[in-house]
C-alpha positions as CSV (number, residue, x, y, z in Angstrom):
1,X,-14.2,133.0,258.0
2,X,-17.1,131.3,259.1
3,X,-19.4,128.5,257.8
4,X,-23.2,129.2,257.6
5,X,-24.8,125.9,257.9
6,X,-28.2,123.9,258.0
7,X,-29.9,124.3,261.9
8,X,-30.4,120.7,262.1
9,X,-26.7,120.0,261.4
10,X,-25.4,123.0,263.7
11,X,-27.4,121.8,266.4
12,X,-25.8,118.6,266.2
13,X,-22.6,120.1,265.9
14,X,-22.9,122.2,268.9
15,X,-24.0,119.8,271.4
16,X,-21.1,117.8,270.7
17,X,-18.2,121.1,270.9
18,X,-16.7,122.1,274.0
19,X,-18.2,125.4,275.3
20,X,-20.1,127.3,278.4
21,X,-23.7,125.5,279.7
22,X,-24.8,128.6,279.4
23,X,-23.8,130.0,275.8
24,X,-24.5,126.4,274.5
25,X,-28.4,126.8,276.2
26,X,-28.6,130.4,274.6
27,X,-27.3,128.8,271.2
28,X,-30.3,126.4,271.6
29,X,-33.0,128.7,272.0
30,X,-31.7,131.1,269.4
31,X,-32.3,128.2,267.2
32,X,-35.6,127.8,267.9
33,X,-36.5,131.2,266.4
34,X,-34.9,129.9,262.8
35,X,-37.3,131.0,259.8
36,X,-37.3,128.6,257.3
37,X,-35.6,130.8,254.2
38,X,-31.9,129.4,254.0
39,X,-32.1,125.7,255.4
40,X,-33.6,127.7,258.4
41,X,-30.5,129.3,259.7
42,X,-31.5,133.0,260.2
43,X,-33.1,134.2,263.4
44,X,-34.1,137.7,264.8
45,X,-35.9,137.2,268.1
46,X,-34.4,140.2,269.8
47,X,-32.5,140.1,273.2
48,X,-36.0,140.5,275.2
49,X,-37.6,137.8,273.7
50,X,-35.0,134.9,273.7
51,X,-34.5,136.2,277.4
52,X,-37.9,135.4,278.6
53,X,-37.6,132.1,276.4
54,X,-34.6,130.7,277.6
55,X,-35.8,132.2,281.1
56,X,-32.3,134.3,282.1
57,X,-31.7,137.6,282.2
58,X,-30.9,140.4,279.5
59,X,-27.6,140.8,280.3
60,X,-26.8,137.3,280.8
61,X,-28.3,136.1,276.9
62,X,-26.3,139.5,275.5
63,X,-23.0,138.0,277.3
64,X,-23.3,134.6,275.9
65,X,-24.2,135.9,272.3
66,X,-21.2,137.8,272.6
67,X,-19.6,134.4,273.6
68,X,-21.3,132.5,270.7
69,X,-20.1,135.6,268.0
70,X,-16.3,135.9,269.3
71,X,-16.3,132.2,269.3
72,X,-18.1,132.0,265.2
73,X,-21.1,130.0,266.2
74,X,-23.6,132.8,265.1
75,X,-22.6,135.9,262.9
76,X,-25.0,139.0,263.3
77,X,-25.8,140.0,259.6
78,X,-28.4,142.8,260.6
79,X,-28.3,145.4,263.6
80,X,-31.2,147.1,264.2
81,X,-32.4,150.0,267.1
82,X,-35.8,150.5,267.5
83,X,-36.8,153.0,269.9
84,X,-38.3,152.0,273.3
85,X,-38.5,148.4,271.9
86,X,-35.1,147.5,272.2
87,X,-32.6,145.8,269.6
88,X,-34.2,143.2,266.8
89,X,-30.4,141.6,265.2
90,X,-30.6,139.0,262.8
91,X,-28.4,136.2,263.2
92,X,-27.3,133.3,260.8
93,X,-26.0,130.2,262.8
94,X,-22.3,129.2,261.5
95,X,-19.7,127.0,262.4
96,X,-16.1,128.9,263.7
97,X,-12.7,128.4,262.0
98,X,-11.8,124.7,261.8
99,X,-15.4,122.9,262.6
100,X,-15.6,120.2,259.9
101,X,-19.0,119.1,260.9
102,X,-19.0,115.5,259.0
103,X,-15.7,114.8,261.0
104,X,-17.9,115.8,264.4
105,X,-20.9,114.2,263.3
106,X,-19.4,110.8,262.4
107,X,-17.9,111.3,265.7
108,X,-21.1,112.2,267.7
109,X,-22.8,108.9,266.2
110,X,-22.9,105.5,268.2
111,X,-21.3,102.5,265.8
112,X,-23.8,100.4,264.3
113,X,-24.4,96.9,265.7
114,X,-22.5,94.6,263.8
């Protein structure tokens, strides 16, 4: 089971987990087409759109959300065909199996000067 989570607490997360440039790059611009409702964790920019964003190829954001799904950092909660348009999923960002993200954060964070 996976944990949906705040954007600005998953992006956090992410940078500091061990993954593909690539999928981690996709991950990042997926986030950027978060809509407020939910701590701004849902997004639906379909595959064309966060292609030309993130400036790679169809097939190359489709393999790394693939990546990002099999691996729990997004879960598609919607699938949706619309003719001659393409595909319009909505994703929630989670956090896979075993990411205790106060345990990565405190981690992530330089010591304070004593």
């Amino acid at each position: 089971m996976t944990t949906l989570v705040d954007r600005f607490v998953w992006e956090r997360v992410l940078r500091a987990a061990e993954m593909p440039n690539r999928a981690r790059f996709v991950a990042l611009v997926l986030a950027t087409f978060c809509t407020p409702p939910e701590s701004g964790s849902v997004a639906y920019p379909g595959i064309a759109k966060l292609a030309t964003a993130a400036e790679l190829s169809e097939r190359s954001v489709r393999l790394n959300l693939d990546w990002l799904r099999d691996a729990g950092w997004v879960t598609r909660t919607k699938q949706v065909r619309r003719p001659r348009q393409g595909s319009l999923d909505e994703y929630r960002l989670s956090l896979p199996d075993g990411i205790r993200p106060l345990v990565l954060l405190e981690t992530a964070r330089p010591e304070a000067s004593k």
